[in-house]
C-alpha positions as CSV (number, residue, x, y, z in Angstrom):
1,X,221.5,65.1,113.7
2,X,224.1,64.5,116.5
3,X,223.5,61.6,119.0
4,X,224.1,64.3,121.3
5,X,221.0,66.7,120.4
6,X,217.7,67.2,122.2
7,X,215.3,64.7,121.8
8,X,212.9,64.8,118.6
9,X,209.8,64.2,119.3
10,X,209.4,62.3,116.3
11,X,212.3,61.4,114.6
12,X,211.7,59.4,111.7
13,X,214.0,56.2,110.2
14,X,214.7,54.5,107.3
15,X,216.0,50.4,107.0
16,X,218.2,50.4,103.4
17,X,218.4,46.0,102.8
18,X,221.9,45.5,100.9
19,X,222.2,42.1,98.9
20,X,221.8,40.2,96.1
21,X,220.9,37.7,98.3
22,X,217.8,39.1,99.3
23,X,216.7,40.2,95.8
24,X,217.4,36.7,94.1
25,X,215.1,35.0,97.1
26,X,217.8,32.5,98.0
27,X,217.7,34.5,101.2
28,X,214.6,35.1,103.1
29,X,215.2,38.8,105.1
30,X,215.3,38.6,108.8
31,X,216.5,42.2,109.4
32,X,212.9,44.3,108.5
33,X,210.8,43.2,110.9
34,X,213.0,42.9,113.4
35,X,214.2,46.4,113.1
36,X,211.6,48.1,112.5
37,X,210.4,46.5,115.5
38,X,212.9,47.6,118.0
39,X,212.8,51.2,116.5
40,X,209.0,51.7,117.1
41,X,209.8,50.8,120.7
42,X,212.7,53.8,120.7
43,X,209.8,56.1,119.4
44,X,211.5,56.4,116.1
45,X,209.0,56.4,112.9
46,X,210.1,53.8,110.2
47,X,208.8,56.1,107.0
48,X,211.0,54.1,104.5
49,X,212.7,50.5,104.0
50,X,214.1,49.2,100.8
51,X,216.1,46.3,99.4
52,X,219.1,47.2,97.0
53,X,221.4,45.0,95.2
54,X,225.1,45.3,95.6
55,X,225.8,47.3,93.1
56,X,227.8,50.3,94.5
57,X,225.8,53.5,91.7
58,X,222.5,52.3,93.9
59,X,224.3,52.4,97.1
60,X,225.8,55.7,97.2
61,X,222.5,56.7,95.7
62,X,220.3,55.1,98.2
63,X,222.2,56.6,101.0
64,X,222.2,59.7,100.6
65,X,218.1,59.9,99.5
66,X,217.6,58.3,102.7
67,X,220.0,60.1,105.1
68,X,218.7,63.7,103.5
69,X,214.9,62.5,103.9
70,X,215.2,61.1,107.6
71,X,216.8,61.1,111.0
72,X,218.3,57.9,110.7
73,X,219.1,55.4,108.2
74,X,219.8,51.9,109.2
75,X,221.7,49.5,106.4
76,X,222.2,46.1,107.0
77,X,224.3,43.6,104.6
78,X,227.7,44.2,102.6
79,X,230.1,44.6,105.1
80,X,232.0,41.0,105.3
81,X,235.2,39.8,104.1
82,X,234.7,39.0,100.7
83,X,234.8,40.9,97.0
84,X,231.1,41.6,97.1
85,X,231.1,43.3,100.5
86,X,231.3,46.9,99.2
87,X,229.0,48.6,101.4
88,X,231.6,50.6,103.2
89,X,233.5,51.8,100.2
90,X,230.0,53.3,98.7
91,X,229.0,55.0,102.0
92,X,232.6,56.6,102.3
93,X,231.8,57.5,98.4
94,X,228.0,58.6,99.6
95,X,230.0,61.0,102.3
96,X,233.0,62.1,100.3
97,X,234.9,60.6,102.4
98,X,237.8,58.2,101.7
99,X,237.9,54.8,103.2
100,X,240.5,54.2,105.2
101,X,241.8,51.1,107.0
102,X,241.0,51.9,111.0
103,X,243.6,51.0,113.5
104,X,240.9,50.1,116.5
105,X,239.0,48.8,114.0
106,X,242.2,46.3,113.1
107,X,243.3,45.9,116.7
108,X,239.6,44.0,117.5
109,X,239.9,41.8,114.9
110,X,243.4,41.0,116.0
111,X,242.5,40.1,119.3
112,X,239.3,38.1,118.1
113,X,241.0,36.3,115.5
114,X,244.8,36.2,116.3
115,X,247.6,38.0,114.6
116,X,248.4,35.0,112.8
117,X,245.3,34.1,111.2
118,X,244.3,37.7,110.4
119,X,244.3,37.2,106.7
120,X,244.0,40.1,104.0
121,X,240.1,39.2,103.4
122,X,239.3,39.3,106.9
123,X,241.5,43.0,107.4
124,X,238.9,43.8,104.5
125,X,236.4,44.6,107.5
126,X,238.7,47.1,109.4
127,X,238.4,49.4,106.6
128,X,236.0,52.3,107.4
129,X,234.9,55.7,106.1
130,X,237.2,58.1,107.4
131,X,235.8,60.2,110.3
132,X,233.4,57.1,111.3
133,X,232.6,55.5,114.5
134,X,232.6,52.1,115.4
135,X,229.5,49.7,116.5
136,X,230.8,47.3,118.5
137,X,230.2,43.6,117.9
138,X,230.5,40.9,120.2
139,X,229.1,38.8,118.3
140,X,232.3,38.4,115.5
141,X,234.4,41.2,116.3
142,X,234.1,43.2,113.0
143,X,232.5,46.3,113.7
144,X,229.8,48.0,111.9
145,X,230.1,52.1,111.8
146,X,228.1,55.0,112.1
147,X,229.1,58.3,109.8
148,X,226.3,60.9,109.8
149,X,222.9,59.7,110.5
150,X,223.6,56.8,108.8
151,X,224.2,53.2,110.5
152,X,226.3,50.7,108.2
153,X,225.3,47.1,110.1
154,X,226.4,43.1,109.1
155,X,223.3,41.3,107.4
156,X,223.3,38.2,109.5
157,X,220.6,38.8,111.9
158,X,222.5,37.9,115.2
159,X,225.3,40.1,114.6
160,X,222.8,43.1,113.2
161,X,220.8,42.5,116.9
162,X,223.5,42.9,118.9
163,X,225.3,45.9,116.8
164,X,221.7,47.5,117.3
165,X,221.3,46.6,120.8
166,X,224.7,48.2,121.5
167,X,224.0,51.4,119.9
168,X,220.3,51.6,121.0
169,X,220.8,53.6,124.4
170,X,222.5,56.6,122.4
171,X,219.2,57.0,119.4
172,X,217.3,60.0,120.6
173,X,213.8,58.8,120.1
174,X,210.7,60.3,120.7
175,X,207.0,59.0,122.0
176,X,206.5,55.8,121.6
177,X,203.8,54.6,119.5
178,X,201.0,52.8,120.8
179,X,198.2,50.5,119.3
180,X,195.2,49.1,119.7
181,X,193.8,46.0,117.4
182,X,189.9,45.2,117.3
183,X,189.5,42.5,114.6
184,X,185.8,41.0,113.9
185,X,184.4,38.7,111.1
186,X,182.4,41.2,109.0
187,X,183.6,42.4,105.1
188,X,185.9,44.8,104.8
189,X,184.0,46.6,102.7
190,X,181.0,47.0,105.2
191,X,183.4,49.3,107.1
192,X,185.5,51.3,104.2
193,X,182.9,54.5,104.8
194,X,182.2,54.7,109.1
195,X,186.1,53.6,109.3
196,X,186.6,56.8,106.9
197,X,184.5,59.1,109.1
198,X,186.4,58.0,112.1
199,X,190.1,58.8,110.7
200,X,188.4,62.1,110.0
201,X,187.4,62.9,113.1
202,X,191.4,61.7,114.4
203,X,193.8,63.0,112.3
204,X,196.4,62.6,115.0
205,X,195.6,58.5,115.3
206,X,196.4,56.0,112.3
207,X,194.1,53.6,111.3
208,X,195.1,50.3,109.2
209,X,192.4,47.8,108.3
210,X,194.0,44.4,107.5
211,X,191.4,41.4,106.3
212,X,192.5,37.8,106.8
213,X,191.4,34.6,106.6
214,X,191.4,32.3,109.6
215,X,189.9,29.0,110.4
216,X,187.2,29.2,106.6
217,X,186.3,32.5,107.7
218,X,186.8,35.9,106.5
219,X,187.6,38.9,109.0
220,X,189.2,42.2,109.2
221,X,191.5,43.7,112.1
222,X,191.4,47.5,112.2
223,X,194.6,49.0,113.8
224,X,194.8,52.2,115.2
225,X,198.2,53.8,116.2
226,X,199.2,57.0,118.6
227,X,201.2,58.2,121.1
228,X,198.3,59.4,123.1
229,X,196.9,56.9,125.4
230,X,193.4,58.6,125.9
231,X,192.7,59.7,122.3
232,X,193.5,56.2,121.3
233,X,191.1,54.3,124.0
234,X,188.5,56.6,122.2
235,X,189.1,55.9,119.0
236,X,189.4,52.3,120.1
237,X,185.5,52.3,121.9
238,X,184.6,54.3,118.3
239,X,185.8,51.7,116.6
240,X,184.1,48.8,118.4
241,X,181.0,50.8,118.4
242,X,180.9,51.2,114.6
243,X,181.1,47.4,114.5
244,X,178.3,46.8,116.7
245,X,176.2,48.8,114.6
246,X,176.8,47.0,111.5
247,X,176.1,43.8,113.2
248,X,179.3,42.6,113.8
249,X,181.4,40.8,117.2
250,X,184.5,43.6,118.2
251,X,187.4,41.3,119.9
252,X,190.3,43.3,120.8
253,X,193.6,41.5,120.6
């Protein structure tokens, strides 16, 4: 898919999470959520997200899984200054593609830094897959890149924001998808089988039930998910029905 290219109406994404970091817990993720977030609002599906080490085999692997399953693939993580920043030598290897050291690429990070304290390790980010294109950052300077469908971004989350806020306005998305939340305090259970029967009936809505526990008490929020505005209101009113039925209080929230 080009950036260029009519809009999908649903394009679909997946969020690769590069780091050691991440996987030993002495970093808690900030990216996912986030992301995921922001894409939802473009109308782009997040089917997939997972967390990888740095370990360049399960890079090159992960990359090209992801970029021949979906539209987009979003990494974030790997692409600093230092030895173990070796996400954009996989994704060049992922491409067959050699990495090369990009002039623009070099000339930002001269002007951020000055030529005079633009050492080797930070000239480490200027190198980029061949035939990429830069995300700008004005956060740091160091750009992230874009080869394919795939989207190479920094793992600190204020630098990923604004690489993704920059390169936003050129994602063809499609609908957005919409919710509606009813929670109410009876069992999850209780619902399993009429909350079955309605998904049945709307195929074309997603329905998530998610108990909690809040203030001693148990409860349940049912979810349901669409791009269609009306078919969702009536799955919504189906939905507090069934609860009124069994005896139970539907709040929407």
């Amino acid at each position: 898919m080009t950036l260029t290219e009519e809009r999908d109406p649903a394009p679909t994404a997946a969020i690769l999470i590069i780091g050691n970091e991440i996987l030993s817990g002495r970093t808690q993720d900030a990216n996912l959520g986030w992301l995921a977030g922001r894409l939802v609002e473009l109308g782009i599906r997040v089917k997939e997200a997972r967390v990888i080490p740095d370990i360049e085999a399960e890079i090159i692997a992960a990359v090209q899984a992801l970029s021949a399953r979906y539209s987009y693939v979003f990494t974030t993580g790997g692409i600093g200054p230092t030895h173990d920043d070796i996400t954009a030598e996989a994704v060049a290897k992922a491409f067959a593609v050699p990495l090369i050291d990009d002039v623009e690429a070099a000339g930002r990070l001269t002007r951020h830094y000055g030529a005079d304290k633009l050492t080797p390790a930070r000239l480490r980010m200027a190198r980029i897959p061949e035939g990429a294109t830069l995300i700008d950052n004005i956060v740091s300077a160091a750009p992230g890149f874009r080869i394919g469908n795939v989207f190479v971004m920094a793992g600190v989350p204020a630098i990923m924001r604004a690489m993704f806020d920059w390169l936003a306005p050129s994602l063809a998305g499609g609908a957005r998808m919409l919710d509606r939340t009813i929670s109410c305090a009876l069992g999850e259970s209780m619902l399993a089988e009429p909350l079955s029967a309605i998904q049945g009936r709307h195929p074309e809505i997603e329905i998530g039930s998610y108990p909690y526990f809040q203030a001693g008490r148990f409860g349940v929020s049912l979810v349901a998910r669409g791009t269609d505005e009306a078919a969702l209101a009536a799955v919504a009113e189906e939905i507090a029905q069934m609860i009124r039925r069994l005896g139970g209080d539907p709040m929407e929230t």
